[in-house]
N, C-alpha and C positions, 0 to 999 in steps of 0.2 A: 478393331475399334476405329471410329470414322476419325482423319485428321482433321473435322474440321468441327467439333465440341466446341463450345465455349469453353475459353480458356478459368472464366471465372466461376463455374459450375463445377469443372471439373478440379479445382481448389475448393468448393464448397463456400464461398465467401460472397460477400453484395460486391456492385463495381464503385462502390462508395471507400471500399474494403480500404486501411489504410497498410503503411508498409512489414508493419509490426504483426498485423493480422491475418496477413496473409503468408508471411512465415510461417505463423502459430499452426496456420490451418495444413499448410503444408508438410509442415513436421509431423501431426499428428495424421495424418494421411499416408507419409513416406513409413512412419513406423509399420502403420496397418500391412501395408501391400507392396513392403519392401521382400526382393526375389530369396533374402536369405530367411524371413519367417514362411515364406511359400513357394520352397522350392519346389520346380517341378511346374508350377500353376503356370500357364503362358498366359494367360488371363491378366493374372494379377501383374505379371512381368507386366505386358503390356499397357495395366492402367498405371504402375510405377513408371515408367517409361514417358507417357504423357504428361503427367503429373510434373514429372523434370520439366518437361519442354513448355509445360506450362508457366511454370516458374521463375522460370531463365527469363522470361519477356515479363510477368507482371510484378519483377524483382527490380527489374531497370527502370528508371523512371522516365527515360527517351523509348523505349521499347513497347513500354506500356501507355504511354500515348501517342505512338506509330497503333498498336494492336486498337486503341479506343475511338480511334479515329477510320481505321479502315479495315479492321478485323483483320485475319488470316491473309487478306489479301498483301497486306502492307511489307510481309516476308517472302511473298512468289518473286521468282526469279522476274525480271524486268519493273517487275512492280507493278505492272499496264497503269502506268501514270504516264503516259503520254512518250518522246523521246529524252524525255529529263532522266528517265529511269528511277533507280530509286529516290525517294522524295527526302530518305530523312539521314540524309547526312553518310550514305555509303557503310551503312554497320552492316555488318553480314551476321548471317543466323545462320551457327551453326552445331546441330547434337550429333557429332561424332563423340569417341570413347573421351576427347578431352571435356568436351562439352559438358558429359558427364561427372567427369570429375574434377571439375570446380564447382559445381553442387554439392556434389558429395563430400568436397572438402569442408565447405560453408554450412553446411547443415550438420551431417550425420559425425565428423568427427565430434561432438559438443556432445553426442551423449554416448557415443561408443570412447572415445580414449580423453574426456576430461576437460576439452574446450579445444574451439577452432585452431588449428594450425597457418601458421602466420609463413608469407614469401615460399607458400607452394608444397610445402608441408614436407622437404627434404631434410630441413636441417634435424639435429638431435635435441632431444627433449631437453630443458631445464633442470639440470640438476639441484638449483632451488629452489626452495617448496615457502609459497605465499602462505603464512597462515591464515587461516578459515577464522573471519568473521562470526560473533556469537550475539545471541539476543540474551535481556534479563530483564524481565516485569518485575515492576516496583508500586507502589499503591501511595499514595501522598491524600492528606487533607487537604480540604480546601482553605483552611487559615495558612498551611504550610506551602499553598502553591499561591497563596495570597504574598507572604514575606520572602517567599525561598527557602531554603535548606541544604542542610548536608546530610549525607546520610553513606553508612559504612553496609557494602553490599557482599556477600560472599558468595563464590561459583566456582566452578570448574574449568580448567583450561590445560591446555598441552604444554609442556616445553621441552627442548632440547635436550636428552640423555648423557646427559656429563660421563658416562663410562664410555660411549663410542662420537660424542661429539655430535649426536643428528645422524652418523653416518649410517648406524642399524648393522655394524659389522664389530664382528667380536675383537677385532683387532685397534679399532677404533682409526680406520684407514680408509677414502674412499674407495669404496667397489669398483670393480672394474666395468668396463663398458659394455650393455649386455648384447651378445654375440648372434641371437636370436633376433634382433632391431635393429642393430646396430646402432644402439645408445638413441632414436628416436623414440621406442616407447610405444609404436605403432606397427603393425603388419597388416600385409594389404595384398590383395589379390583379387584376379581380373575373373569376371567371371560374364561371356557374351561383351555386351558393351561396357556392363559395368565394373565401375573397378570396389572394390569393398576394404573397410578399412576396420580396425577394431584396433582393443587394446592388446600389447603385447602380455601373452598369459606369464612368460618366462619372469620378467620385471614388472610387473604390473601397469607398466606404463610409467615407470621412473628412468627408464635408460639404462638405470644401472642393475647390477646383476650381484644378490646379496647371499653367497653363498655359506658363510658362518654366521651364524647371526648373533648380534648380541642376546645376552644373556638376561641381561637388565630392562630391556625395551623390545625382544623378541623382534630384532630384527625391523620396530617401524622406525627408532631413529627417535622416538619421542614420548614422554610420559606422560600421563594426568597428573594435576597437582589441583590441590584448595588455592586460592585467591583471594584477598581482604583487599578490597578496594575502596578509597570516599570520593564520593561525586557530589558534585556542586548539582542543586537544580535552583537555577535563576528565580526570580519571583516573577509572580504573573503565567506562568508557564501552563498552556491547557490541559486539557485533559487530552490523549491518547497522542500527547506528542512522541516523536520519536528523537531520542538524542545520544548523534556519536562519538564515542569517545576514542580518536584515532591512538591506532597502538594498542588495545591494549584486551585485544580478543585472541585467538590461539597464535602463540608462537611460530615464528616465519624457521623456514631451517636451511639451516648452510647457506646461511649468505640472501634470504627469503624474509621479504618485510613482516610482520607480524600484522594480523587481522586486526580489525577493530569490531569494538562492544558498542552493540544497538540497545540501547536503555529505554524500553516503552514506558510513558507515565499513565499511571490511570490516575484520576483525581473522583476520591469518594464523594458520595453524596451525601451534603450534608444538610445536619435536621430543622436546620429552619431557611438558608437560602438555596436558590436556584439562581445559574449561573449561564449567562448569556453571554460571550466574548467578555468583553472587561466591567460590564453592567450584573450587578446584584437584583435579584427579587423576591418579594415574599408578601405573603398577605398573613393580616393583621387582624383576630375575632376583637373589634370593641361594640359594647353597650348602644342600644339606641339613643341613649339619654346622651352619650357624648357624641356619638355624629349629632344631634340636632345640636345641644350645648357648646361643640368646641373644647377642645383641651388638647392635653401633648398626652404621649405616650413613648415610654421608651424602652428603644432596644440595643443588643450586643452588637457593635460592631464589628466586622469582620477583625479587626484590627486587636479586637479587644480594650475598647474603648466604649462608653456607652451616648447612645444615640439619643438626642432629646426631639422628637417628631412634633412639628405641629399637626391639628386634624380643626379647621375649622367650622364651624359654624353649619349647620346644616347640610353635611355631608355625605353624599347618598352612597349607597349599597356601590362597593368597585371601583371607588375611584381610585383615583392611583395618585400617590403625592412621591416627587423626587425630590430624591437628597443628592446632592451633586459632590463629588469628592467624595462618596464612602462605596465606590465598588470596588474592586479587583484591580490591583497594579498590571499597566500597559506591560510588556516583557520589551526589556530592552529600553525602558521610557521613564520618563519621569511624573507621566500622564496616571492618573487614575479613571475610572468607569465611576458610574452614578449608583445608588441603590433606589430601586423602588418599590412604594408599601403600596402594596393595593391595599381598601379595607373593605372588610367584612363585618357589615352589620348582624349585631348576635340578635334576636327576636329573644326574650327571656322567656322560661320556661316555671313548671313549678309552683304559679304565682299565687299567693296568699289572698284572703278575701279581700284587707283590706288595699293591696296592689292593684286588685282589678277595680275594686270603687274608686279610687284613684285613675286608673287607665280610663273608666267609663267615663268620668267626668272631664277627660283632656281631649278624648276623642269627641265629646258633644263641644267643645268650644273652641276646636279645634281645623274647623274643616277649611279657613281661608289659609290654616300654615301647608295645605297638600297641595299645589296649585300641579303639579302632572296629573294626581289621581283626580281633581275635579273638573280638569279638561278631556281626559279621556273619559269620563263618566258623558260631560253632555254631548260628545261623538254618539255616545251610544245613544244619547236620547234623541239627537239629529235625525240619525238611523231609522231609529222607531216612526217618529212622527212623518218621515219620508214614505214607509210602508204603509201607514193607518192611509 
């Protein structure tokens, strides 16, 4: 394979790529045509191999603008920038067998043995276990994300095996150190340049080594149990918030914090407003007789209050009249949102004889109260007479 590829091609990423992205792209590229799903393949050895070296420069942020500024050149030996030699600060590039593995540490530990290995990856594993983080969808009205609430949640979660303590040993003592790792949890092995690392199969990557197991817990240290929890949800709170509740997601073990619960809210849709940040809306079927006449009309407030609306006087098809103070509580505020009524002129339906002799008679003595319809009428006749 040529060394001199675009580094950013062969990540598969733009040069806009940011640093998050080109991780991403690189992960899922190291998995593809990594040398232990394709042994044998020198092919694939060789595009893993680049792929490193690619990475190693567009992971640095001095490296990757040495590489954007003067390509492949900017790591040749002298540099050919002149007697200054190299321009950016004397960093040396280099992929021998360590090169590779401080990648290898940085990436592939995270999904071969459970997350990155910290100061080099020699010490021994954590014999306290963080517990794991849990989600729980919940459904609120909108009157109840309007006031807030409380509400009592049930779910599932782990905790600590009161017969061995967390320890997962039938004696309820910790296990010894396992001897296959040497209590790191990891084994590793060189293979060409590369060094390869996985979980240890012996302890699964706990360090330790559970040879009797408890009885009660089969050895993980930890049970499931039911849960009754009440959670506060503030008012004003929107729809697909997410809210945590530190603490109180699966059980931490042996001396291991406990996770915390992600509470997503959905807020229903409800049958007469729509809800825009802390603004209510809704539109209103009234009578033609009261948009020309004027009157109020009234509605539920969100609050459960009732609303007295004015609708003045010749009011056309859609307008929109605010009420200031009756939306959606600010969250965290003392602010309220506004509500607005569009209205919706009803055309009546149905109409009896004597309704249309009535209608016929208002529309013949009527025609100075339409002043849009009698201006767009003589456009039209403008029109005409410009053609004749």
């Amino acid at each position: 394979m040529s060394t001199k590829l675009d580094y950013y091609k062969v990540l598969e990423v733009e040069r806009t790529a940011t640093g998050e992205e080109i991780k991403k792209s690189f992960r899922r590229l190291a998995m593809k045509f990594h040398p232990d799903k394709n042994p044998g393949d020198k092919e694939c050895e060789e595009k893993f191999k680049y792929m490193c070296e690619a990475y190693e420069v567009l992971k640095d942020e001095q490296k990757r603008a040495a590489y954007d500024r003067y390509g492949h050149d900017a790591f040749a030996q002298g540099g050919g920038f002149g007697s200054g030699g190299n321009p950016f600060g004397g960093f040396e590039f280099n992929f021998g067998s360590g090169g590779f593995s401080s990648i290898f540490e940085d990436i592939f530990s995270e999904f071969m043995g459970g997350g990155p290995r910290r100061g080099g990856g020699s010490g021994r594993a954590s014999y306290a276990k963080h517990g794991e983080d849990l989600r729980y969808d919940i459904k609120i009205t909108l009157e109840e994300a309007y006031s807030g609430t409380e509400k009592e949640i049930k779910y599932k979660s782990t905790s600590a095996c009161e017969k061995c303590h967390g320890h997962g040993t039938k004696d309820g003592k910790e296990p010894p150190v396992c001897q296959h790792c040497n209590g790191t949890g990891q084994t590793r092995r060189q293979q060409g340049p590369f060094i390869m690392q996985a979980q240890c199969p012996n302890c699964g990557g706990k360090g330790r080594a559970v040879k009797d197991p408890c009885p009660e817990c089969s050895g993980h240290g930890e049970i499931s149990r039911d849960r009754n929890l009440k959670i506060k949800i503030p008012a004003g709170i929107e729809h697909a918030t997410r809210m945590r509740i530190s603490g109180e997601g699966e059980a931490g073990l042996r001396g291991g914090q406990n996770g915390d619960l992600y509470v997503f809210v959905t807020v229903k849709n409800h049958k007469i407003y729509d809800r825009e940040g802390a603004n209510l809306f809704t539109e209103v079927p009234i009578s033609f007789a009261k948009a020309a006449l004027g009157g109020t009309i009234t509605l539920p407030s969100i609050d459960g209050e009732e609303i007295e609306v004015k609708i003045e006087e010749g009011s056309q098809y859609g307008k929109q009249i605010r009420v200031k103070n009756h939306g959606m509580n600010v969250l965290n505020s003392t602010r309220k949102g506004d509500l607005y009524v569009s209205l919706k002129v009803e055309t009546p339906v149905k109409l009896t004889e004597r309704q249309k002799e009535i209608l016929g008679e208002f529309e013949q003595i009527s025609a100075e109260n339409h002043p849009e319809q009698k201006g767009f009428f003589e456009k039209i006749k403008e029109l005409f007479s410009k053609a004749s």
